[in-house]
SEDREN-132357 format. One record per residue (C-alpha): residue number from 0; residue in one letter; y, x, z. Coordinates in steps of 0.05 Angstrom, whole numbers. Layout:
BEGIN
resi; resn; v; u; w
NUM; A; Y; X; Z
...
***
This chain:
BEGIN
resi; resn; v; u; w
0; X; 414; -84; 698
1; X; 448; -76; 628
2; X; 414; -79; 556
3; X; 437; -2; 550
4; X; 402; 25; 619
5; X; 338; -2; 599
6; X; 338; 34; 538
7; X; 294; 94; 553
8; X; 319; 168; 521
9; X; 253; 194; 487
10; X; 235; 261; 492
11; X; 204; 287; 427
12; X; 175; 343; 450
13; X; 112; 307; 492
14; X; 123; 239; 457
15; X; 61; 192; 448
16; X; 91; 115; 430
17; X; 36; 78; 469
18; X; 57; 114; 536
19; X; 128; 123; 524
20; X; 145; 64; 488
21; X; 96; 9; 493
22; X; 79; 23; 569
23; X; 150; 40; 583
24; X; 171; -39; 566
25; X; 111; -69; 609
26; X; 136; -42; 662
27; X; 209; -50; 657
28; X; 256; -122; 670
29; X; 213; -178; 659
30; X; 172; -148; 619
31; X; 194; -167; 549
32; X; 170; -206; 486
33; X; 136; -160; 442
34; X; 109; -210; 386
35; X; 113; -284; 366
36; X; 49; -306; 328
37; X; 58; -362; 281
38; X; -24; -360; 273
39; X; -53; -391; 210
40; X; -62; -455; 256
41; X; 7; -472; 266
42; X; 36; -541; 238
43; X; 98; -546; 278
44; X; 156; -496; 298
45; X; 126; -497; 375
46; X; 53; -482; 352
47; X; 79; -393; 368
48; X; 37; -358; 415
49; X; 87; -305; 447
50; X; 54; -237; 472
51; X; 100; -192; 530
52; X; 90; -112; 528
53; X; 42; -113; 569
54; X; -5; -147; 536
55; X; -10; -89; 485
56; X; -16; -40; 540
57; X; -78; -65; 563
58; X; -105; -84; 492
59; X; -87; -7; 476
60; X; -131; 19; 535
61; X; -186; -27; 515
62; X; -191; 1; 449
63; X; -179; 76; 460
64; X; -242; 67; 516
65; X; -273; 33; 462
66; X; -266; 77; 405
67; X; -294; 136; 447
68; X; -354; 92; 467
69; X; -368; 85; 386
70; X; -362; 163; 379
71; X; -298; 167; 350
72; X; -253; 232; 380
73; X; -187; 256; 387
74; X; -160; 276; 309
75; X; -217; 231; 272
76; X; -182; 178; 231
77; X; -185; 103; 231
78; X; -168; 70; 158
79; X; -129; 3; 177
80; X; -141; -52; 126
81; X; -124; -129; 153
82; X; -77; -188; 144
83; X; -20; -203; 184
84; X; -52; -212; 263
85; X; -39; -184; 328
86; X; -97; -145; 335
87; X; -70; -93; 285
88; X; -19; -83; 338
89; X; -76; -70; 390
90; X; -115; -24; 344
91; X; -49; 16; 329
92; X; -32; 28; 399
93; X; -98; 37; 427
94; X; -113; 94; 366
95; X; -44; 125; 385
96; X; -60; 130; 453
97; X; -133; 156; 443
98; X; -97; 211; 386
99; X; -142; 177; 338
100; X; -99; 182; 274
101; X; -92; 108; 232
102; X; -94; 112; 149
103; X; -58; 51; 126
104; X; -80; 23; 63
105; X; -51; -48; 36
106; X; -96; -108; 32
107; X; -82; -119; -43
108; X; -113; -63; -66
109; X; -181; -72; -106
110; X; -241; -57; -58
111; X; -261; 11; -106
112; X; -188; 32; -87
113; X; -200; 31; -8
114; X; -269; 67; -15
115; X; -236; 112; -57
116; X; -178; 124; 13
117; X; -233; 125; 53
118; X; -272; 181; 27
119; X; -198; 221; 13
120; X; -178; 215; 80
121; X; -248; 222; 107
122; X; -252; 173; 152
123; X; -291; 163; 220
124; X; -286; 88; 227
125; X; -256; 30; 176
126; X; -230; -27; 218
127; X; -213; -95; 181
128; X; -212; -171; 179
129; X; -277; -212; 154
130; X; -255; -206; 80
131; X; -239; -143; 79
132; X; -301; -117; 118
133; X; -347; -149; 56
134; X; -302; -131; 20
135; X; -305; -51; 38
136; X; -382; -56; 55
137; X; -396; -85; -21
138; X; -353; -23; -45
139; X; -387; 39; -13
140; X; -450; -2; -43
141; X; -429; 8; -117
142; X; -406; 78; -107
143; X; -443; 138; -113
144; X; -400; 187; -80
145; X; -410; 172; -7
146; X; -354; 170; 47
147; X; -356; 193; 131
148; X; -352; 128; 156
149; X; -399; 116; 211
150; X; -370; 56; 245
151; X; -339; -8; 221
152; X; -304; -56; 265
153; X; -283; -128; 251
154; X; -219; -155; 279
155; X; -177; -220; 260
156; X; -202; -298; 268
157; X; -267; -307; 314
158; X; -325; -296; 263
159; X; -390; -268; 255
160; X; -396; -200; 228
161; X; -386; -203; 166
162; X; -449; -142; 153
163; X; -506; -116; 180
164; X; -487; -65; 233
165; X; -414; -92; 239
166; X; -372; -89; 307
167; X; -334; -152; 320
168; X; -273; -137; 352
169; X; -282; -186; 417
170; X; -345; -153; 432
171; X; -318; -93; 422
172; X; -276; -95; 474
173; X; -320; -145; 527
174; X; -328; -98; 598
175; X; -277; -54; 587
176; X; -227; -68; 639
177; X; -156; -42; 629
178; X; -138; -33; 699
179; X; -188; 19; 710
180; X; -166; 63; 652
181; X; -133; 124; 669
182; X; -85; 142; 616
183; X; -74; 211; 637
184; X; -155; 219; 605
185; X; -114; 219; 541
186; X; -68; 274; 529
187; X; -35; 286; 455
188; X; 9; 339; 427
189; X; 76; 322; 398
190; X; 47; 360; 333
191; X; -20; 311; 334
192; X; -40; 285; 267
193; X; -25; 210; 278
194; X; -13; 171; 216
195; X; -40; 181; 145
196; X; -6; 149; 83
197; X; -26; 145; 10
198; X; 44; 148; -33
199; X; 46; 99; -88
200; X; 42; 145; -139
201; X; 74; 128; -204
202; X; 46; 196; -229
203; X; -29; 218; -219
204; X; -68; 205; -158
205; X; -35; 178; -103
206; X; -17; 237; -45
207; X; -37; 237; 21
208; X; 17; 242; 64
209; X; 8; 273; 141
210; X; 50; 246; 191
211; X; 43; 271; 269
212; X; 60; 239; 337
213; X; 133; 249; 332
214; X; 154; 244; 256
215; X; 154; 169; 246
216; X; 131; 143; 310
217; X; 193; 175; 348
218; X; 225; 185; 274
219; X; 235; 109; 281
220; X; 275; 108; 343
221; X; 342; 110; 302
222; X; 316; 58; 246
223; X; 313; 10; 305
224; X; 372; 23; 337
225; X; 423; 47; 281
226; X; 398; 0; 224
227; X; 360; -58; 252
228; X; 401; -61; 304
229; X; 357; -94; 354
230; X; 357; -96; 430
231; X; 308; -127; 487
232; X; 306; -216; 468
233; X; 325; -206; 399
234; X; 276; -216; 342
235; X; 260; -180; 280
236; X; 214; -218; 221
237; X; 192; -167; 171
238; X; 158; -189; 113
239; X; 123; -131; 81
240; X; 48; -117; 78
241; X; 18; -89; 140
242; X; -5; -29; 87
243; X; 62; -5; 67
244; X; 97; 44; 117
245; X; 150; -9; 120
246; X; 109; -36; 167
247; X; 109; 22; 209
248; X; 192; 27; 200
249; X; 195; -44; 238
250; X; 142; -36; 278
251; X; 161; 26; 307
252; X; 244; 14; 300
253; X; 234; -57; 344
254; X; 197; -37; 398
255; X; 220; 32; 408
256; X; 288; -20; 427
257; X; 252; -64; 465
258; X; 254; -118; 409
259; X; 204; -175; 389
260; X; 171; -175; 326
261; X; 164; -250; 289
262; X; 93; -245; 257
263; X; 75; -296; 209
264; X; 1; -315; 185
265; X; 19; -336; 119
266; X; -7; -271; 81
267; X; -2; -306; 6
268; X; 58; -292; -46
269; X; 128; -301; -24
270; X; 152; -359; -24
271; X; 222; -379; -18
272; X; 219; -448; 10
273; X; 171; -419; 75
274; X; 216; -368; 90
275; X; 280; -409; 81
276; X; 245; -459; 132
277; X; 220; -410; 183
278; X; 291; -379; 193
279; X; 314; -445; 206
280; X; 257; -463; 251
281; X; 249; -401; 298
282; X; 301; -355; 336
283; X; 294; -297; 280
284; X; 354; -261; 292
285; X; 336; -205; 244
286; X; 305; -202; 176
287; X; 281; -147; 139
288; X; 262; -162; 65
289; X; 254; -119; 1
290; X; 309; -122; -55
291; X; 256; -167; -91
292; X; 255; -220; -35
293; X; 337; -230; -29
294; X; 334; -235; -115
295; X; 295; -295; -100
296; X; 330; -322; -43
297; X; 393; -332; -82
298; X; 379; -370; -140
299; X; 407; -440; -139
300; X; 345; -472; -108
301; X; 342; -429; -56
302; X; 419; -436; -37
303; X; 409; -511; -35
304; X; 349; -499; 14
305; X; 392; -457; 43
306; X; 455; -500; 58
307; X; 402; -562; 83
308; X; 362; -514; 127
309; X; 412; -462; 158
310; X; 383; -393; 191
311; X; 372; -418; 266
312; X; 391; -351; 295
313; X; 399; -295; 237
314; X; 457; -248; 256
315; X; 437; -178; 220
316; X; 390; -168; 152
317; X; 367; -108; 121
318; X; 336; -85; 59
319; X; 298; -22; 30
320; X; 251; -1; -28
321; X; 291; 3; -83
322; X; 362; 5; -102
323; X; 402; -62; -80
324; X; 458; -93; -123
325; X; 526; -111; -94
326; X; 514; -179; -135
327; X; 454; -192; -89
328; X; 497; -170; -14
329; X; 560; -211; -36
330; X; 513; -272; -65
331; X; 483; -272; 0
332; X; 542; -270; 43
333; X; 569; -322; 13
334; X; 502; -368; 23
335; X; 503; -351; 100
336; X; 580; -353; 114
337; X; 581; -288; 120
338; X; 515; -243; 131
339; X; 513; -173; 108
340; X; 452; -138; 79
341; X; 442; -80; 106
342; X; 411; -36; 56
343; X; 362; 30; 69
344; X; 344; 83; 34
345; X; 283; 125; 58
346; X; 204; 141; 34
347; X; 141; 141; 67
348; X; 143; 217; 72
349; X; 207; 211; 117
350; X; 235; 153; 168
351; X; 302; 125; 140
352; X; 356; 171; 119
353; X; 413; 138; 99
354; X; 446; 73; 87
355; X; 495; 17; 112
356; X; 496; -2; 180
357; X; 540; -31; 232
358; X; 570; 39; 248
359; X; 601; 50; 188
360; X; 642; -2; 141
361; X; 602; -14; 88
362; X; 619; 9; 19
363; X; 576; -44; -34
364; X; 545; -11; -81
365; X; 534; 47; -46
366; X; 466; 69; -1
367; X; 517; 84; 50
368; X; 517; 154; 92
369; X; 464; 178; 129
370; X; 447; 161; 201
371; X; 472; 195; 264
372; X; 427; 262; 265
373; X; 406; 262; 195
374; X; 422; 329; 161
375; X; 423; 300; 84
376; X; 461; 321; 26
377; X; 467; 321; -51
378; X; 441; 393; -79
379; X; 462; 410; -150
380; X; 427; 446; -196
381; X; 446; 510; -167
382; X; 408; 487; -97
383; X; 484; 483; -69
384; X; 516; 425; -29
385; X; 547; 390; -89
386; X; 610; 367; -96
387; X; 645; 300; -91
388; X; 617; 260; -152
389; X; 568; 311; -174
390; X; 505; 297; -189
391; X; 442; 324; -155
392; X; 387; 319; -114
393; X; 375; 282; -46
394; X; 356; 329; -5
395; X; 343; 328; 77
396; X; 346; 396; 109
397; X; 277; 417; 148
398; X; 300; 478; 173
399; X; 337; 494; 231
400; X; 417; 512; 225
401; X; 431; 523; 298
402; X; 444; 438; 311
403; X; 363; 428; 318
404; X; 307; 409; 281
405; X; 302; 334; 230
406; X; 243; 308; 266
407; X; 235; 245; 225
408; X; 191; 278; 161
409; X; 124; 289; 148
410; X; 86; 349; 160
411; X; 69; 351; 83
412; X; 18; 326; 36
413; X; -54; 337; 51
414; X; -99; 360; -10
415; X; -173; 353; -20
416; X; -182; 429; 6
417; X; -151; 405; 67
418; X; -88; 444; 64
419; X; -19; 414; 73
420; X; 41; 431; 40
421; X; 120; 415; 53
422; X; 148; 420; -21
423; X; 216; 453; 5
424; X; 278; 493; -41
425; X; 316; 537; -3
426; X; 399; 543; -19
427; X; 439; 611; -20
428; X; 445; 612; 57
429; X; 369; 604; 74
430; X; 362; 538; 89
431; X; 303; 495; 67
432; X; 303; 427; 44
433; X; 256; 376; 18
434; X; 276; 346; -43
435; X; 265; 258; -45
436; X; 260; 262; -120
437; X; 322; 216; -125
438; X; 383; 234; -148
439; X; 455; 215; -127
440; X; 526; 235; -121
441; X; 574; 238; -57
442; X; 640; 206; -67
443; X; 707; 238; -25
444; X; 685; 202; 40
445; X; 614; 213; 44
446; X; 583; 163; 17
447; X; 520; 161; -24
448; X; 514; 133; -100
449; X; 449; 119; -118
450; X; 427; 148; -195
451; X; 351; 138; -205
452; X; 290; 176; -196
453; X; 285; 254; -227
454; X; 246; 234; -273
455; X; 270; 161; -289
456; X; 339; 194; -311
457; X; 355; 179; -379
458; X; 394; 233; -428
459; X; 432; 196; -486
460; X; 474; 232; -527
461; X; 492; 287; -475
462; X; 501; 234; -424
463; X; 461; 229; -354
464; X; 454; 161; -343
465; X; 417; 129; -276
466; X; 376; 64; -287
467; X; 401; 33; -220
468; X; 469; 37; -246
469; X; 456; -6; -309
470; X; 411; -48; -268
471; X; 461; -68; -214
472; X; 503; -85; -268
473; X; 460; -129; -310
474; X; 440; -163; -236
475; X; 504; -194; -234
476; X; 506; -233; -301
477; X; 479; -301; -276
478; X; 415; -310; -324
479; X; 389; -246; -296
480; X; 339; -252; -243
481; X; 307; -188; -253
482; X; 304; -132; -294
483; X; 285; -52; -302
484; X; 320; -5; -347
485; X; 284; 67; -387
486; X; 294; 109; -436
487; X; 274; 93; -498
488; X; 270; 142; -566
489; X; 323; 149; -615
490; X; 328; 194; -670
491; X; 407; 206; -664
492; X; 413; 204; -589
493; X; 354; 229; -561
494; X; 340; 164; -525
495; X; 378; 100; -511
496; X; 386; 48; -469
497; X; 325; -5; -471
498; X; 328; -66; -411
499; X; 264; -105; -392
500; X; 304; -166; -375
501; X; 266; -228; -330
502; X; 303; -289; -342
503; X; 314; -349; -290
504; X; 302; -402; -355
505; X; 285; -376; -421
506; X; 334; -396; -483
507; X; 317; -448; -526
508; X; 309; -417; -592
509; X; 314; -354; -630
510; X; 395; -365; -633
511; X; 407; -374; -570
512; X; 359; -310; -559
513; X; 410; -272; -596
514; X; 462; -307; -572
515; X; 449; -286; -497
516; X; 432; -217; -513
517; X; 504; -208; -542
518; X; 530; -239; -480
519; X; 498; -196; -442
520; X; 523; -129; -475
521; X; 587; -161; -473
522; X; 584; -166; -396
523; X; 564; -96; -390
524; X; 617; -68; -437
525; X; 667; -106; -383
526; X; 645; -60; -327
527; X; 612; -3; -351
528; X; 623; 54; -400
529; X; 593; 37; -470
530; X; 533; 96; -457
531; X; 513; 48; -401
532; X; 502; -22; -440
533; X; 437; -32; -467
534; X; 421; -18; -540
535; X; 355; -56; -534
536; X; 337; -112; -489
537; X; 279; -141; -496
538; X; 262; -214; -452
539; X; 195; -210; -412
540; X; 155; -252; -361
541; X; 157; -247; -278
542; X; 98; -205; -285
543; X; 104; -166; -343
544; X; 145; -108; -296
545; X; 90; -58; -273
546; X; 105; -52; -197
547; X; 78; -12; -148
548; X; 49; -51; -84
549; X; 103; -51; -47
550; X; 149; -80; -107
551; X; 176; -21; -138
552; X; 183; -27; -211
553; X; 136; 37; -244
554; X; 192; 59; -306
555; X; 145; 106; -325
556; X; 95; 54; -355
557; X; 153; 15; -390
558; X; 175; 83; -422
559; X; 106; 100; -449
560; X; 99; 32; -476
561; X; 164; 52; -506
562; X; 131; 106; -536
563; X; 76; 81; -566
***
């Protein structure tokens, strides 16, 4: 039997990914590898525990049972808050099967910040490991304003509860046995709430964004088979936060296609040496990594690493989050004789949209074109399709033109009335889109240019100028390692342009200061126009850059400080 005829076709009109996915893989070939666990135990590249599909089918039946048993029903929601361990997996699969929608929320927020998600998205049951039970249950103690939890679950490392009233996950699920579940007790709608996300909100309160059974869940299907790339024995490692919808993107891409997902323990900051040394020690043969991530993988430490501990396996790596350099792509493909990143562009409101990826040659620099069945396009100011090289808006199409409806984007936010709203424009034929807030230009062959966010745009002297653009530039002069470009005041222009600029090593004195601050203008006057070199750079620490949690840089912070 070939790779290709075990690939199911989904239907999206009755799809639930437990059933059609998860259950569809236990019972198909030899019933694949779903996950390698590198557990917080492990001291030696052997020390894995490998789960198959069906593993997760069962666990999934277990907890849907189990769920109902605690009172929670069909449409409550679950908020998800754990470190890196295989029963997320189970909890995910056995809520999507049961139609009990799952709020994400990243362990590094600040325990006021989950309450705070909890009460918003007026949750049934929070389910989390030890620390982040207290952690939740110390919380809703210092807060007036109450939330609708009524049932708390622990999962993670065998512990004892880590509160009064606590369900530990084992016990949980002790006498419910799988094989007498009948899965046809749980029926969901295509349409089904399923997922909840907060956005990371650079402005105001984070939104709540709704996503059903079909928007990322099936959404996904062409992340994991266009851009990953992955197929049944091939293995992704993803290293974002098991809040961020990232997550979701490779946990939903790999398995829809059959592939295993490399989980690693190690929940701490990144750091370069581990990862080098796990992609040399296991059969990884796809890596997924913010922008962030590859900045640090190819400084000169990490290419020595690099070159004494080659990849084991690695044949395919991706990227998404924020705009990716062509420095970084050809500074990596150099490292690993000859590895592309494949860079993404998408949000949590939508599954990805566009980008490189094996399909098409890849253009560096650019995000690419979109993927097979994505209806996106540049719309100028006049809510047309814009022309080659003019600027606009991203914009995906949510309407129907006769070739079917997008069905990777959320059903809209959801606001404290409880009414949800699609933010759509519609164009001079009738057609509705949903505008990303980021702003780009097509060239002649339909490629993408990335330009900034809307509102991170910076007007100097009549000029529209995109931070990504002066930032991709300033990432190839070798004493940059990271940096973040705004708008800052001027009386003449309007505003200019000011670089936050994080160095590998810091210059000696106050001439050499000035000295590399020249030599950087100089190297942007080489490849840019002179409206794009910085008129103020100013050198700051790793952590002086306000990021979001899943590493975006916040501009709008450094231009109020700019105001000030």
């Amino acid at each position: 039997m070939t790779m290709a005829s075990l690939r199911p076709q989904y239907n999206p009109d009755r799809f639930n990914f437990t059933k059609d996915v998860v259950d569809y893989w236990s019972q198909k070939g030899d019933d694949p590898v779903a996950m390698v666990w590198n557990p917080p135990s492990a001291r030696a590249p052997s020390d894995t525990e490998s789960f198959h599909f069906s593993h997760f089918s069962q666990r999934a039946r277990q907890v849907a049972v189990g769920l109902r048993r605690l009172g929670i029903q069909k449409g409550e929601v679950l908020l998800l808050v754990s470190s890196k361990t295989p029963d997320w997996y189970e909890i995910v699969c056995g809520a999507i099967l049961g139609g009990v929608a799952i709020c994400l929320c990243s362990s590094a927020l600040v325990s006021s910040e989950i309450a705070l998600r909890a009460q918003k998205a007026r949750a049934s049951v929070f389910v989390g490991d030890a620390e982040q039970v207290r952690r939740f249950v110390g919380a809703r103690k210092c807060r007036e304003t109450h939330d609708s939890v009524r049932q708390i679950v622990q999962i993670g490392q065998s512990a004892p509860p880590a509160a009064p009233g606590v369900n530990v996950y084992r016990s949980f699920l002790a006498g419910i046995n799988p094989q007498q579940v009948n899965v046809a007790d749980f029926k969901t709608e295509s349409g089904d709430l399923c997922l909840l996300y907060f956005t990371s909100g650079t402005t105001g309160q984070a939104k709540l964004v709704k996503h059903t059974q079909v928007s990322y869940p099936y959404g996904h299907v062409i992340t994991g088979e266009h851009w990953l790339d992955l197929r049944p024995g091939q293995m992704l490692w993803n290293l974002s936060d098991q809040g961020w919808a990232k997550s979701m993107w490779a946990f939903f891409g790999a398995w829809s296609q059959g592939g295993t997902i490399f989980l690693d323990a190690h929940g701490s900051a990144f750091e370069p040496e581990r990862t080098i040394s796990l992609l040399h020690q296991q059969p990884i043969t796809t890596f997924c990594a913010a922008p962030t991530i590859f900045r640090h993988l190819v400084t000169e430490a990490s290419k020595k690493l690099l070159a004494e501990k080659p990849p084991k396996a690695l044949e395919h790596c991706t990227s998404a989050g924020e705009h990716l350099g062509a420095h970084i792509v050809l500074e990596w493909y150099e490292m690993t004789d000859g590895l592309m990143i494949w860079d993404g562009f998408g949000q949590t409101e939508t599954s990805i949209l566009c980008g490189n990826y094996p399909l098409v040659p890849p253009r560096l620099g650019s995000m690419g074109k979109p993927l097979p069945g994505v209806p996106l396009c540049v719309l100028n100011d006049e809510r047309q399709v814009a022309h080659p090289f003019e600027e606009g808006d991203i914009a995906v199409r949510v309407s129907d033109d006769g070739t079917g409806l997008f069905r990777g984007i959320f059903e809209g936010y959801i606001y404290d009335d409880g009414s949800v709203v699609r933010p759509t424009v519609t164009d001079k034929e009738g057609q509705s889109w949903y505008l990303t807030g980021d702003r780009a230009h097509c060239d002649e062959e339909g490629y993408f240019w990335y330009k900034g966010r809307g509102d991170d745009v910076i007007i100097s002297a009549g000029h529209r100028i995109g931070p990504a653009e002066v930032e991709s530039v300033l990432q190839a002069h070798p004493a940059i390692r990271e940096s973040a470009v705004v708008a800052a005041p001027d009386e003449q222009r309007g505003s200019i342009v000011k670089a936050f600029i994080v160095l590998h090593d810091h210059p000696a004195d106050s001439t050499s200061t000035v000295r590399l601050k020249q030599d950087i203008r100089e190297h942007c006057l080489h490849r840019k126009a002179a409206q794009y070199c910085p008129q103020k750079i100013e050198f700051v620490d790793t952590g002086f850059l306000p990021k979001t949690v899943s590493g975006k840089v916040i501009r709008k912070e450094l231009r109020m400080l700019e105001r000030l």
